[in-house]
DRENLUM-792953 format. One record per residue: residue in one letter; x negated, y negated, z of N, C-alpha, C in turn. Coordinates in Angstrom, 3 decimals, padded with zeros to 6 digits. Layout:
<atoms>
ATOM   residu        n_X        n_Y        n_Z       ca_X       ca_Y       ca_Z        c_X        c_Y        c_Z
ATOM        A          X          Y          Z          X          Y          Z          X          Y          Z
...
</atoms>
This chain:
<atoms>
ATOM   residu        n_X        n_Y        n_Z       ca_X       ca_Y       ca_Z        c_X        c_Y        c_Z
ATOM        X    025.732    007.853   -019.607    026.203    006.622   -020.213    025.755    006.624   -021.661
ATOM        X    026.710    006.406   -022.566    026.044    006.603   -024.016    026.131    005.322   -024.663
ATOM        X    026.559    004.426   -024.048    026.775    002.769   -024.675    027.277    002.105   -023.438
ATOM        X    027.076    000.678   -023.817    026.939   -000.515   -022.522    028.230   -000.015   -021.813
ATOM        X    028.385   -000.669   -020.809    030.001   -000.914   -020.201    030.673   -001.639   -020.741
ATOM        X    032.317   -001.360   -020.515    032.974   -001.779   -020.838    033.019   -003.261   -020.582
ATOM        X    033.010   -003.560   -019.307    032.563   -004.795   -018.777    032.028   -005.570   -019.816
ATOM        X    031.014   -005.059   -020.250    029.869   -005.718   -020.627    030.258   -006.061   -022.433
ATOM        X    031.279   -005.290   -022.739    031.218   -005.389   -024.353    032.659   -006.448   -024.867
ATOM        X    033.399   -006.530   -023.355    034.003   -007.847   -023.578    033.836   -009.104   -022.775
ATOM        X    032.647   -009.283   -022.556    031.849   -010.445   -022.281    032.110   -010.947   -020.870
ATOM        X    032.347   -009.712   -020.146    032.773   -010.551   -018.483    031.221   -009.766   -017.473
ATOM        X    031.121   -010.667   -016.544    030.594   -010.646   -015.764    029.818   -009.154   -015.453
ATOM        X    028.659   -008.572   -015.491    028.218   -007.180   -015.198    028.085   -006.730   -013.746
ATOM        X    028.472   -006.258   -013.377    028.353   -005.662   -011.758    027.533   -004.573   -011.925
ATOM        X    026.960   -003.923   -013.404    025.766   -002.939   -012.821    024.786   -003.633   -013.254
ATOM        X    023.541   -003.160   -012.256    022.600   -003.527   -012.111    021.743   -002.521   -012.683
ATOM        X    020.764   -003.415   -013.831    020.068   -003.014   -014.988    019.287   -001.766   -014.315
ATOM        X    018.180   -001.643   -013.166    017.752   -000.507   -012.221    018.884    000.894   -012.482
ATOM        X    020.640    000.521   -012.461    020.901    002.052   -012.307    021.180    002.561   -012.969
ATOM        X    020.497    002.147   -014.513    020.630    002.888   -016.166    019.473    003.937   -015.581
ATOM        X    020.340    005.217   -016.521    018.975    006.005   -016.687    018.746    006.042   -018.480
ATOM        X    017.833    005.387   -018.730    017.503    004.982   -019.995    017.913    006.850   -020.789
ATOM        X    017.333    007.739   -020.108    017.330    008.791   -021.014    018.196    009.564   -021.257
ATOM        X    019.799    008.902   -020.805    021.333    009.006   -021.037    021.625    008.314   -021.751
ATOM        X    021.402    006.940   -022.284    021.893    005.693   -023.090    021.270    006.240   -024.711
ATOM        X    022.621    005.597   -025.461    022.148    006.274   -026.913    021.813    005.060   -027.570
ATOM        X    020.789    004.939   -028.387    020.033    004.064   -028.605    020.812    003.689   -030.323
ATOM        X    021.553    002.673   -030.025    022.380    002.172   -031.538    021.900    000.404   -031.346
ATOM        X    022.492   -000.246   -032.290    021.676   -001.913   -032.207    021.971   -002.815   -030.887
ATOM        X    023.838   -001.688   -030.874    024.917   -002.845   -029.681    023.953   -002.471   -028.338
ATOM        X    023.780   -001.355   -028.325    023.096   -001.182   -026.752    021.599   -001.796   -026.816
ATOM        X    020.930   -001.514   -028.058    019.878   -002.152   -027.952    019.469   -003.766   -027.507
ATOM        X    020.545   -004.316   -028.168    020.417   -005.930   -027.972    021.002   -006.173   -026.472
ATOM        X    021.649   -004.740   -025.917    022.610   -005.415   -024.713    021.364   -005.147   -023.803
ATOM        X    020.851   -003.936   -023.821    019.384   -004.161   -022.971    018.061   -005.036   -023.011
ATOM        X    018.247   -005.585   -024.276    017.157   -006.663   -024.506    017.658   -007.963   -023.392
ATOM        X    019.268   -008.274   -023.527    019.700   -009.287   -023.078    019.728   -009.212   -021.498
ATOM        X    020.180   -007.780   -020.942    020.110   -007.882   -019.656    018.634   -007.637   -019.079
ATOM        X    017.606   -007.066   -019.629    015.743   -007.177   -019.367    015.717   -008.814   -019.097
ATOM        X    016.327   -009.591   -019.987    015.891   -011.133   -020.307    016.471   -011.737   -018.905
ATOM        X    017.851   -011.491   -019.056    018.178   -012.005   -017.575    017.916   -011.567   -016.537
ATOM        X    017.702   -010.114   -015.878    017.035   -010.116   -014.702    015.390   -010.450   -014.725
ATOM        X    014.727   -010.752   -015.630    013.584   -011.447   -015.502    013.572   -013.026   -014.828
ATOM        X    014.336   -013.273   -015.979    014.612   -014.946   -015.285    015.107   -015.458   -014.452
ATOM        X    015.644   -014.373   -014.008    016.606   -014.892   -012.654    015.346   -014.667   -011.881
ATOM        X    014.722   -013.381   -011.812    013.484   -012.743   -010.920    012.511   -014.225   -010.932
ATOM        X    011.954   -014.261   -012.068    011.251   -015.127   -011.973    011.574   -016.921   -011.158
ATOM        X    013.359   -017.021   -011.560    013.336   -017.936   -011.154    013.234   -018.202   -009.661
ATOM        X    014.059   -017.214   -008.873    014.075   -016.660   -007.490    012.354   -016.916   -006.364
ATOM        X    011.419   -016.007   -007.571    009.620   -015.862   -007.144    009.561   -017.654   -007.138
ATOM        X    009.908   -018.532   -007.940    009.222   -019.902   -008.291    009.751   -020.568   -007.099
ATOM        X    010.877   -020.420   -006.730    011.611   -021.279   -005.391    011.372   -020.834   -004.197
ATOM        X    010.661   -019.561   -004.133    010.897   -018.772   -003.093    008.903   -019.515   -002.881
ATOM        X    007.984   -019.171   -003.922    006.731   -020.165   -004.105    006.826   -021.107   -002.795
ATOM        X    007.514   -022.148   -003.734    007.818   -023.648   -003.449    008.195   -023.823   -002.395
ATOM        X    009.159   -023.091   -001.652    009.957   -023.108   -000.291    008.935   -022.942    000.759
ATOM        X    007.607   -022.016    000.539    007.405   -020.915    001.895    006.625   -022.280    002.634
ATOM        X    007.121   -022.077    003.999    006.718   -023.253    005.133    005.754   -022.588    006.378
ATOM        X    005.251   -021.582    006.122    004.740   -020.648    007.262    005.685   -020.053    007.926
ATOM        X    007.005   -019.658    007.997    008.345   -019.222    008.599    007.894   -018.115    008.571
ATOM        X    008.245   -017.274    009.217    009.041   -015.917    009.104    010.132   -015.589    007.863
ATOM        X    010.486   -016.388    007.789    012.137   -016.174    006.546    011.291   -017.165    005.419
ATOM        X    010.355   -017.912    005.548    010.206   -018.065    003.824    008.933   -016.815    003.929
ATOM        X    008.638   -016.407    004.567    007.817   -015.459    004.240    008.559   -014.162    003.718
ATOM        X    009.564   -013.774    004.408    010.479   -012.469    004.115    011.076   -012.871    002.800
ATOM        X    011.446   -013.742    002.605    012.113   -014.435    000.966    011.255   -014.670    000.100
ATOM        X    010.229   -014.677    000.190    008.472   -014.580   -000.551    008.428   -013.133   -000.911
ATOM        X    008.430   -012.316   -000.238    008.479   -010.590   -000.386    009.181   -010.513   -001.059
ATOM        X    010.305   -010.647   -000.572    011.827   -010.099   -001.371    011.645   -010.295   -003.078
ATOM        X    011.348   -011.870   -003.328    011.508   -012.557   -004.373    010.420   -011.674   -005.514
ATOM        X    009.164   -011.721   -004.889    007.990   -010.822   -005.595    008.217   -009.032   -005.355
ATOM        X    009.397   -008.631   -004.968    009.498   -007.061   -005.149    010.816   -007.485   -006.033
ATOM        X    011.357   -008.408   -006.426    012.275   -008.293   -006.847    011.553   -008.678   -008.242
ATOM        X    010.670   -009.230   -008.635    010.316   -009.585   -010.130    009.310   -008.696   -010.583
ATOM        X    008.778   -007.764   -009.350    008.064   -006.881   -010.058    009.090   -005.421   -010.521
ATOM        X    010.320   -005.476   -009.801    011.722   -004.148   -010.379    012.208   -005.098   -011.680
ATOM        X    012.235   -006.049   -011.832    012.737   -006.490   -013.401    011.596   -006.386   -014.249
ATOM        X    010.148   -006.222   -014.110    009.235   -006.352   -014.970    008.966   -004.996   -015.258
ATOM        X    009.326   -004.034   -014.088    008.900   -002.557   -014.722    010.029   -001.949   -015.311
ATOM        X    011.383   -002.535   -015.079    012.336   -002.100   -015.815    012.202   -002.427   -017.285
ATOM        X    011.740   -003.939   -017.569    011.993   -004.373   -018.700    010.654   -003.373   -019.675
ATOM        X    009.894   -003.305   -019.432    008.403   -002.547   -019.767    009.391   -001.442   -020.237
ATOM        X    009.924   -000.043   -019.471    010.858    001.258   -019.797    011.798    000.920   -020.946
ATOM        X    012.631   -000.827   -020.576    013.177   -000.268   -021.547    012.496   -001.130   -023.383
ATOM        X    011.219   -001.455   -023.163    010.796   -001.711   -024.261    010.238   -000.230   -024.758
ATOM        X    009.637    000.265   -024.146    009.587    001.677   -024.460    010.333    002.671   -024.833
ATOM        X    012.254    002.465   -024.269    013.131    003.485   -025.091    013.049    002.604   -026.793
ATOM        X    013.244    001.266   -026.267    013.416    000.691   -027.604    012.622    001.290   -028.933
ATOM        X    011.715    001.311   -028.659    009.907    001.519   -029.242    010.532    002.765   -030.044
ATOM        X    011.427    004.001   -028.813    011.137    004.966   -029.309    011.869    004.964   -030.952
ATOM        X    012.025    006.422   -031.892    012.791    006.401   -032.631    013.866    007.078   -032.630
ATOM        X    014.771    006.362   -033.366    016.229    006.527   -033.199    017.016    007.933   -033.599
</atoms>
């Protein structure tokens, strides 16, 4: 992949999921740069928002417990993604 998707560069909806970049295929110009800043930002917040409800919800269940997991493996794959790709960023161009 040497620049975002197509999808993605006329402003519709992304169906890939930030995890199945391999950062060390993507060519590092401003458009891709800002498009990975933007999608790091949103699967954080979604992650995070997901961990805060998933918090708030757990009742001793079985299923708010499994949605407790889920929610905290899911914000720790947006936090180590976003970390990689502050690091391609970092690198030089």
């Amino acid at each position: 992949m040497n620049e975002m998707p197509e999808s993605e560069k006329q402003g519709e909806s992304a169906e890939i999921h930030p995890s199945s970049l391999d950062l060390h295929q993507v060519e590092h110009t401003p458009q891709v740069a800002a498009w990975l800043r933007l999608r790091a930002g949103q699967w954080l917040s979604n992650a995070q928002k997901e961990f805060n409800e998933a918090v708030f919800a757990r009742d001793g269940s079985d299923a708010s417990l499994d949605r407790y997991a889920d929610a905290r493996s899911e914000l720790d794959s947006a936090e180590a993604w976003a970390l990689r790709v502050a690091e391609f960023l970092m690198r030089p161009q």
